[in-house]
C-alpha positions, -999 to 999 in steps of 0.1 A, spaced: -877 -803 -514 -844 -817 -517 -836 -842 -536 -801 -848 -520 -780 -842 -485 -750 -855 -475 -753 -874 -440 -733 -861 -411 -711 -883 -399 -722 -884 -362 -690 -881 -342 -685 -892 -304 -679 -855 -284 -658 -873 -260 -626 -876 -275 -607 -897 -251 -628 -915 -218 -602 -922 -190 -622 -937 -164 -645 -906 -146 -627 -882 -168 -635 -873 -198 -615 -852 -229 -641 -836 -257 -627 -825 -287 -641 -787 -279 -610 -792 -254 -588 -809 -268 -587 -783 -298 -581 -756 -275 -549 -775 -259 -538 -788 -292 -545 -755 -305 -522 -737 -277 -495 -760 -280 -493 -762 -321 -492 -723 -318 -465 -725 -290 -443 -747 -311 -447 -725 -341 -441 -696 -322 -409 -711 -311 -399 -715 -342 -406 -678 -351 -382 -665 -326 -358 -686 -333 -355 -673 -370 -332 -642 -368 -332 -636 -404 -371 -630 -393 -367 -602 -372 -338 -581 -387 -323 -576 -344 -358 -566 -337 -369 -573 -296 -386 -603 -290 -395 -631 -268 -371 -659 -259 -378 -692 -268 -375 -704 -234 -400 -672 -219 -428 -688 -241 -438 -709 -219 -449 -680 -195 -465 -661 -231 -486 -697 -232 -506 -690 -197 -509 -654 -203 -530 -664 -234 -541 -694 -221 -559 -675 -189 -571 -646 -217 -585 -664 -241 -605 -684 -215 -618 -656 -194 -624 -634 -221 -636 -659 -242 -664 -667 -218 -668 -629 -206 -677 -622 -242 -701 -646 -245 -720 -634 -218 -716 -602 -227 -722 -603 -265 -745 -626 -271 -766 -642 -239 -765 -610 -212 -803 -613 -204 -796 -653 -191 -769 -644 -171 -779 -616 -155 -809 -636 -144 -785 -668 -139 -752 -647 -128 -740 -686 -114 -741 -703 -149 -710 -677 -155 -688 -699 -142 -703 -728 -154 -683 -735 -185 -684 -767 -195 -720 -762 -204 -704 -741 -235 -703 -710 -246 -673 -688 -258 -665 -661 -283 -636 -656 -300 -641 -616 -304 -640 -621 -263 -615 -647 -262 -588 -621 -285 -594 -590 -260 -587 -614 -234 -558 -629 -253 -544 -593 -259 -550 -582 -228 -532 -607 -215 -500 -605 -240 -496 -568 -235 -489 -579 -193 -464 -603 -208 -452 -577 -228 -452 -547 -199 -437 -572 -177 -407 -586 -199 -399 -553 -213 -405 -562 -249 -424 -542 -276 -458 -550 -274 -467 -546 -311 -438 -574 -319 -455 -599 -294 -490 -592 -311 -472 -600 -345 -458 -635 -330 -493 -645 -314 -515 -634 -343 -492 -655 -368 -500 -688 -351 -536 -681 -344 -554 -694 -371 -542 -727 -358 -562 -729 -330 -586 -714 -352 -589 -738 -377 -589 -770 -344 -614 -753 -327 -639 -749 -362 -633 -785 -364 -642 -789 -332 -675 -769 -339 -680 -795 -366 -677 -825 -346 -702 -815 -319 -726 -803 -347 -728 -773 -335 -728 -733 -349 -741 -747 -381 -749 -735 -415 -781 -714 -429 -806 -736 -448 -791 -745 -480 -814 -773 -500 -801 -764 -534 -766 -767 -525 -749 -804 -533 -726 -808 -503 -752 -793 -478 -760 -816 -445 -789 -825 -422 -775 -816 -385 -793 -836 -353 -802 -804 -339 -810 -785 -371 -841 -795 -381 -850 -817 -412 -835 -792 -438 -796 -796 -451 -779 -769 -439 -742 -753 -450 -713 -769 -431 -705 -732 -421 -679 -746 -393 -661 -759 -424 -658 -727 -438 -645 -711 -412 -619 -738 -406 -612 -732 -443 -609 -692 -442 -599 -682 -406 -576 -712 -403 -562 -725 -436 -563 -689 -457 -556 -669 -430 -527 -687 -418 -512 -692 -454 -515 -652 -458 -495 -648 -428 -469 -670 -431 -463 -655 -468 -459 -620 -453 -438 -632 -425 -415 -646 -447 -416 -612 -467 -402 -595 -438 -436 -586 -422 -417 -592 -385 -396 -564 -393 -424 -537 -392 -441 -544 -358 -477 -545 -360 -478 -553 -395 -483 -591 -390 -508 -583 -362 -529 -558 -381 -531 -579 -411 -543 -609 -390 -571 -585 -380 -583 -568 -413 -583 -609 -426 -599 -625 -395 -624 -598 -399 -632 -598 -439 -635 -642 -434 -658 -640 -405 -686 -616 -423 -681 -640 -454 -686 -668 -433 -714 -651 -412 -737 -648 -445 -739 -688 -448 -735 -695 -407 -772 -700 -387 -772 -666 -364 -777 -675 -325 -806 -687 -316 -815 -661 -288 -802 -631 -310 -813 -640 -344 -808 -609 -368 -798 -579 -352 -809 -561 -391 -827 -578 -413 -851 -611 -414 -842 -626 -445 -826 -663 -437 -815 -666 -476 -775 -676 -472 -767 -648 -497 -783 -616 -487 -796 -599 -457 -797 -602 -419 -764 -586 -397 -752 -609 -374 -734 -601 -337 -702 -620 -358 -705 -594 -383 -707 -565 -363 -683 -577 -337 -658 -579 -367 -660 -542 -384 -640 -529 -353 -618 -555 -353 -611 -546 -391 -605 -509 -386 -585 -513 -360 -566 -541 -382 -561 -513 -409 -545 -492 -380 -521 -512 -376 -511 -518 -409 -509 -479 -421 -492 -474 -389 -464 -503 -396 -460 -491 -431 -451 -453 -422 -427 -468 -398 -389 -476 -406 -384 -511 -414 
């Protein structure tokens, strides 16, 4: 048994009450998230030196990028859910679809959305669609990193049993064992690292090669998430889709894990393509 776990610090979902309505944190990460990556993003463009005359947004057509990514990342982000990891509930229940508030999105759906909808924004502007993947994947680990936090606070997507582990916590809804804080590692790695990495190789030029940025982004977001995976709790009504072992080190492949190995190769793509390129 263990003979220590750190308490979690129970956390009020609703972030903000005004009068009937009501602002959870799940939300309030996705709109702070949007509009941290926006202003970044604005920034980006702005930075000539950046971009060596390369084709790209406007700062004031940002605004329009926004809802693109906005609309994708919610649609697709729900899609995916259903999709990937719950098909057999919906198709039974094809009206709790819609019903989104009662949770449920995924991110792998949420960036085919969110691509989806940046290569309309792209088509439609006339701009290089490679160059707008490169300016939304380098602010995405900030909504990334808001919305693991998020994760946290409604004690949710938690951690594989961990009793030997000093800093492990007892969840409400996980059972009487501590468990990792797996939403903090992902806030750590796909928000903090990733967006670190990027921001280094944009500032080494990576703008100048179009789908560098982007590709990286991919092969990173990937490699953190099947880290992460091997310490995270797999969905309840999945489980393991290989393996049985629940030991945080070893065994098991998640739908996280094996949503992320396309993801990668596609990532490396991208990056061997940007490299034979001209700068």
């Amino acid at each position: 048994m263990p003979t220590f776990a750190i308490a979690f610090p129970v956390i009020d979902p609703v972030a903000l009450q005004l009068g009937p309505l009501s602002v959870k944190w799940y939300g309030l990460a996705y709109v702070v998230g949007l509009l941290g990556g926006w202003w970044y993003a604005r920034r980006l463009v702005s930075a000539e030196p950046l971009w060596a005359g390369r084709a790209r947004p406007r700062a004031e057509e940002l605004d329009d990028m926004l809802l693109f990514v906005a609309l994708g990342v919610v649609l697709g982000g729900r899609l995916g859910f259903v999709l990937f990891y719950d098909l057999q509930r919906y198709l039974s229940r094809p009206q709790d679809i819609v019903a989104i508030w009662q949770g449920g999105m995924s991110f792998h759906g949420g960036l085919i959305g969110a691509a989806t909808g940046l290569w309309l924004f792209a088509r439609r502007r006339g701009y290089p669609a490679l160059s707008v993947f490169d300016l939304a994947a380098a602010v995405v680990p900030i909504g990334l990193f808001l919305g693991r936090i998020a994760n946290f606070i409604n004690a949710e997507l938690w951690g594989r049993p961990a009793p030997d582990v000093p800093w492990a916590m007892e969840f409400p809804n996980g059972g009487p064992l501590p468990r990792h804080p797996s939403q903090l590692y992902e806030a750590f790695a796909e928000g903090i690292l990733l967006f670190l990495l990027l921001s280094l190789l944009v500032r080494a030029g990576g703008l100048k090669r179009p789908g560098l940025v982007a590709g990286v982004f991919g092969m990173g977001y990937a490699v953190a998430r099947i880290v992460c995976e091997f310490f995270r709790e797999p969905d309840p009504q999945l489980g393991f889709l290989f393996g049985a072992s629940v030991d945080a080190l070893s065994g098991g492949v998640t739908m996280g894990m094996l949503l992320s190995l396309p993801l990668f190769v596609a990532g490396l793509w991208l990056v061997l393509r940007a490299r034979r390129a001209k700068a």
